[in-house]
Backbone bond lengths (Angstrom), bond angles and torsions (degrees), N, CA, C in turn:
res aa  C-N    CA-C-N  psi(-1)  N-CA   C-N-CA  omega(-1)  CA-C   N-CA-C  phi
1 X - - - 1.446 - - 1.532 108.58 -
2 X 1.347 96.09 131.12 1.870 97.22 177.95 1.798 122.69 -56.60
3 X 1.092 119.56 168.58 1.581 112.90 179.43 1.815 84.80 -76.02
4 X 0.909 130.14 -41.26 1.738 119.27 -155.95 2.031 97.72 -67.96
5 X 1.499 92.45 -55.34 1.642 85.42 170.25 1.488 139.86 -69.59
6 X 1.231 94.70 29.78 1.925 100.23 178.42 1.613 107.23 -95.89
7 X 1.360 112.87 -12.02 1.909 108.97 176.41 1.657 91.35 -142.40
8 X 1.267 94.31 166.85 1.722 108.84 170.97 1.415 109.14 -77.21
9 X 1.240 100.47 154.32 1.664 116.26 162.90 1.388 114.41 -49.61
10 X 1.503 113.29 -42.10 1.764 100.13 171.67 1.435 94.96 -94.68
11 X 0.990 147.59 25.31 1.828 112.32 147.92 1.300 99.82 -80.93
12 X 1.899 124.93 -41.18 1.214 107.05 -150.29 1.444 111.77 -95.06
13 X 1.661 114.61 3.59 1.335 124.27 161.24 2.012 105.53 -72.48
14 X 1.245 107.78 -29.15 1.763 95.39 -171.35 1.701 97.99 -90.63
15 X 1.061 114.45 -19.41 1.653 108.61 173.50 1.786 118.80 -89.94
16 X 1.400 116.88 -7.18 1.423 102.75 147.57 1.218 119.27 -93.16
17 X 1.399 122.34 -26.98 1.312 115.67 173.96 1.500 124.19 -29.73
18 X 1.685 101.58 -54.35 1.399 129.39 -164.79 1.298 106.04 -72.31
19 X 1.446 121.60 -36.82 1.677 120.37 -163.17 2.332 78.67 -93.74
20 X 0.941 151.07 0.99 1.302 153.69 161.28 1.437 106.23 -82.45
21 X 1.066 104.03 -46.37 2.202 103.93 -171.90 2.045 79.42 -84.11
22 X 1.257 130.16 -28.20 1.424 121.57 -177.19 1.592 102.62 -37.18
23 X 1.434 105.02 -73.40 1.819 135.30 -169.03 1.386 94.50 -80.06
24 X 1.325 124.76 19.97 1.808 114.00 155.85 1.753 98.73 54.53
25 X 1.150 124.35 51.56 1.622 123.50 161.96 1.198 106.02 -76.15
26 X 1.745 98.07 179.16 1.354 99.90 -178.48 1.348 131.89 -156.94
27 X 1.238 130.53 155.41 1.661 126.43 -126.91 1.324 125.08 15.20
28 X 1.201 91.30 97.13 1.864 109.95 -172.22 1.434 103.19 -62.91
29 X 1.331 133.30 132.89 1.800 107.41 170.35 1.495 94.58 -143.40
30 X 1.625 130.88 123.18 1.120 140.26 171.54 1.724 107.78 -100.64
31 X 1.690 112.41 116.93 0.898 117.31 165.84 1.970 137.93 -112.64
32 X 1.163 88.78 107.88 1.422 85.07 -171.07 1.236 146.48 -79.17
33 X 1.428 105.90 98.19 1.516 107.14 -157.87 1.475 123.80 -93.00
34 X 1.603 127.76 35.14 1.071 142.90 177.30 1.727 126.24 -58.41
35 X 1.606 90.46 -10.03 1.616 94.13 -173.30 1.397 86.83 -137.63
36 X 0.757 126.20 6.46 1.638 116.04 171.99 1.844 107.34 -84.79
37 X 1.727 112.75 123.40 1.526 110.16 -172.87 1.774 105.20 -72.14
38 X 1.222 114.90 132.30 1.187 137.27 162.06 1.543 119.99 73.68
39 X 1.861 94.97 50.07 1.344 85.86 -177.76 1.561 115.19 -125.72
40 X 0.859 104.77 142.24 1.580 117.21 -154.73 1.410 115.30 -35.76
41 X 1.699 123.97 -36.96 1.490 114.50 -174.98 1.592 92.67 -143.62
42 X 1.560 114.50 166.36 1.795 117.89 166.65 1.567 112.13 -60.88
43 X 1.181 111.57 -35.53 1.780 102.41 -167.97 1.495 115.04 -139.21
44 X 1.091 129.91 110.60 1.313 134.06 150.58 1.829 125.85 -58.73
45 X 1.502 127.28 137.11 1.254 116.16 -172.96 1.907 84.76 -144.23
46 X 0.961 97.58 123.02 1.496 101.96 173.64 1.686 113.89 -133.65
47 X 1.510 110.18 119.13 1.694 109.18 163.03 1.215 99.45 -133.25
48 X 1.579 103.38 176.11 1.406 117.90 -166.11 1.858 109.08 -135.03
49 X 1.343 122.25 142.51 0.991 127.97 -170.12 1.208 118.22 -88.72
50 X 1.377 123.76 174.11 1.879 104.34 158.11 1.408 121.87 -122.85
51 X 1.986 95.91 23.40 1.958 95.05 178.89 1.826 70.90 -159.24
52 X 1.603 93.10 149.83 1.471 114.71 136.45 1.894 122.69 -7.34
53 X 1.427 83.29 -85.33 1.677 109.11 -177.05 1.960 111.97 -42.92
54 X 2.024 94.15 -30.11 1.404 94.22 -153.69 1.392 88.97 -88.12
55 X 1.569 117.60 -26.80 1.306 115.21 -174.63 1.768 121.92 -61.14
56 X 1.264 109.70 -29.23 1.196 135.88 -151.92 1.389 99.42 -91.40
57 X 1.682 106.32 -41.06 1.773 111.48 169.23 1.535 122.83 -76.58
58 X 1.000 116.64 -23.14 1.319 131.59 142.65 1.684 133.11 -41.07
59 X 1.093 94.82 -55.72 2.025 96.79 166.19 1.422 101.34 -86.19
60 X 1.094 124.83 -41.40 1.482 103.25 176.80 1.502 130.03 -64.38
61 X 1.679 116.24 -14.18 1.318 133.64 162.11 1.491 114.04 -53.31
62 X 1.457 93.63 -55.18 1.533 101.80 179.11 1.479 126.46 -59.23
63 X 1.274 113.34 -44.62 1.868 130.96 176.08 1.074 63.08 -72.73
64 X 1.586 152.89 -165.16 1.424 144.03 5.30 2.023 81.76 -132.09
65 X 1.482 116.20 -9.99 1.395 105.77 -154.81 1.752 84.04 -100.82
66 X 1.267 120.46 -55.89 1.564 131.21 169.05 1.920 109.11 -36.61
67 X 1.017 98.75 -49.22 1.660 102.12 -165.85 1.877 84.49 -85.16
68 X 0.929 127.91 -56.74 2.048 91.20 -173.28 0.986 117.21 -119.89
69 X 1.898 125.05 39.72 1.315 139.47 122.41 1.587 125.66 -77.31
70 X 1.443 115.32 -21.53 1.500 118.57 -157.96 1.428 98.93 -143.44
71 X 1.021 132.99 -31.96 1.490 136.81 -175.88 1.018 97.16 71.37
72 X 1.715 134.13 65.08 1.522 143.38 171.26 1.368 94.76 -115.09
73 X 1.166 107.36 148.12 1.793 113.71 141.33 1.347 113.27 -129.44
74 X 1.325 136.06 153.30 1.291 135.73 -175.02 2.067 95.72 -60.70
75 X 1.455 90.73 150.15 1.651 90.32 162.41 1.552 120.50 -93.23
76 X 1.534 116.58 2.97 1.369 131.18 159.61 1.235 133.39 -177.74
77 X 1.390 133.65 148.00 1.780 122.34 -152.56 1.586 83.01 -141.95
78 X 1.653 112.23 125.65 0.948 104.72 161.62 1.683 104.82 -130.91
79 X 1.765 106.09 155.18 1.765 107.98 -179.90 1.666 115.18 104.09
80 X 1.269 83.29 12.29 2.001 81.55 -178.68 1.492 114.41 -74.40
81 X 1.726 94.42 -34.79 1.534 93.98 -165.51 1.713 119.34 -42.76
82 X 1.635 103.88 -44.33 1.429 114.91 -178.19 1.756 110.72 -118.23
83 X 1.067 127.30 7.23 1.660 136.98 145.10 1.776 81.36 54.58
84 X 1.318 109.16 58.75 1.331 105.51 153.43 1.520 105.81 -106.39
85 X 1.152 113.37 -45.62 2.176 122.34 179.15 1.507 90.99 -126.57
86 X 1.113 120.88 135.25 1.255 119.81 165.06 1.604 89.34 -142.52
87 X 2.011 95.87 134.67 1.092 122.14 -171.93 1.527 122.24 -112.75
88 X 1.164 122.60 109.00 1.459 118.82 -153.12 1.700 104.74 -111.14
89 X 1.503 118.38 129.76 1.759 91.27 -179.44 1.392 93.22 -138.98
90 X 1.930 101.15 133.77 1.230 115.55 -164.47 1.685 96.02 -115.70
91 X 1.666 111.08 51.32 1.759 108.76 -179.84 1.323 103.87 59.75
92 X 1.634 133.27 -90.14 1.279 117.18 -173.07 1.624 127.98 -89.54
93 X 1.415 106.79 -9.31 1.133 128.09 162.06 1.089 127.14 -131.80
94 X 1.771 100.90 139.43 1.514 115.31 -166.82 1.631 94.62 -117.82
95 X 1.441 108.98 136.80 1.832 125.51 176.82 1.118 92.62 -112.32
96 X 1.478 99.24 129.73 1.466 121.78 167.11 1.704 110.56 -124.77
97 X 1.410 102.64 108.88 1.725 111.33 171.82 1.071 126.13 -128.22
98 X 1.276 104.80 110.09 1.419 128.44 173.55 1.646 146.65 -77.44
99 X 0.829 129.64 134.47 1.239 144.36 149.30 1.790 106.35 -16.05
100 X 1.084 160.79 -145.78 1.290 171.59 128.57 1.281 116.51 -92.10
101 X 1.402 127.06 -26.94 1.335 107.91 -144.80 1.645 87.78 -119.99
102 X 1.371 109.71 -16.29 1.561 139.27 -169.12 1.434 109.48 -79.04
103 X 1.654 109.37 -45.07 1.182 117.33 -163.51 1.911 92.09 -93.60
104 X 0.842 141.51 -37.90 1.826 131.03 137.56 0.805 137.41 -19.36
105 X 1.391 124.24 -79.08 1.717 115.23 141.55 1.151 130.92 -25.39
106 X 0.934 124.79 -68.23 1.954 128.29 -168.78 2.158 101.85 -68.96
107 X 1.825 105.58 -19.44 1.452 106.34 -162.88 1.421 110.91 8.78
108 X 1.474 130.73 82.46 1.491 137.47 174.08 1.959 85.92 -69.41
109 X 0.992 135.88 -67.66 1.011 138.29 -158.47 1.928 110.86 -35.59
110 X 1.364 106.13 -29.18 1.452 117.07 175.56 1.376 117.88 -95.86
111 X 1.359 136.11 -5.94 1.071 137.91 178.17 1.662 104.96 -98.55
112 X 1.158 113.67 -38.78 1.696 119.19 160.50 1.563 125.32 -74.70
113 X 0.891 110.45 7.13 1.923 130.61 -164.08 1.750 92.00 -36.18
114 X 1.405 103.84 -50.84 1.681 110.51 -167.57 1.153 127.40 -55.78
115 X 1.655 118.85 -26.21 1.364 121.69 158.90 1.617 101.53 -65.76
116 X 1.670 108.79 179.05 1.575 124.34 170.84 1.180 129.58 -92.97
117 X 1.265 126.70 87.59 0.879 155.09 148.96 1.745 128.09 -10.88
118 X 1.306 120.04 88.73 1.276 117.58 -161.34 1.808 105.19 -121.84
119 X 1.151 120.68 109.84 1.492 125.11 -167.33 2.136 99.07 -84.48
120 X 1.238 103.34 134.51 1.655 102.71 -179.91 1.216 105.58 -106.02
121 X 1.451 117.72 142.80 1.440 133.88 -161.78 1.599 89.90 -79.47
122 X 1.379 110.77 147.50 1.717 111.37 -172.25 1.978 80.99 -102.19
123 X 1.286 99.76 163.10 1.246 129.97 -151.95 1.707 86.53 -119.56
């Protein structure tokens, strides 16, 4: 069994959420792209930070909450060096955390519009 198939897509969508509302991110937005044709993973989860440092505590919430809640590790993290986008991919889900000004520019959230779109209440 693969590391991605050992939990569902919604456990491991409600356990980054949580290690994200952990590090106080912000506008949580889970998009679900399970019925959308030809798109690279089931779920998108994108928030955005408001420092470097915060971005950076943020993916590390996520690895450290996945790996000894779930026994996941991402199968690749890219953007740490400078924690402006850091890109995390968990096989069916890909985390995207941003910077503020980063995650505006790039608006991934509008180029995926066609999946469903579910905004998370900040904590």
């Amino acid at each position: 069994m693969a590391e991605s198939d050992s939990l569902s897509v919604e456990k491991k969508r409600e356990l980054i959420i949580e290690a994200i509302q952990e590090k106080k991110g912000h506008q949580i937005l889970s998009i679900d792209l399970s019925l959308v044709e030809n798109a690279i993973c089931e779920c998108f989860i994108i928030c955005h930070g408001e420092s470097n440092t915060q971005v950076g505590a943020i993916s590390d919430s996520i690895e450290r909450k996945l790996k000894e809640e779930a026994g996941i590790r991402a199968h690749h993290v890219e953007g740490l060096q400078n924690s402006q986008w850091v890109l995390m991919d968990y096989f069916d889900i890909l985390v995207h955390v941003f910077l503020e000004e980063y995650r505006s520019f790039y608006a991934l959230e509008d180029l995926w519009a066609d999946g469903k779109v579910t905004k998370v209440v900040e904590t």
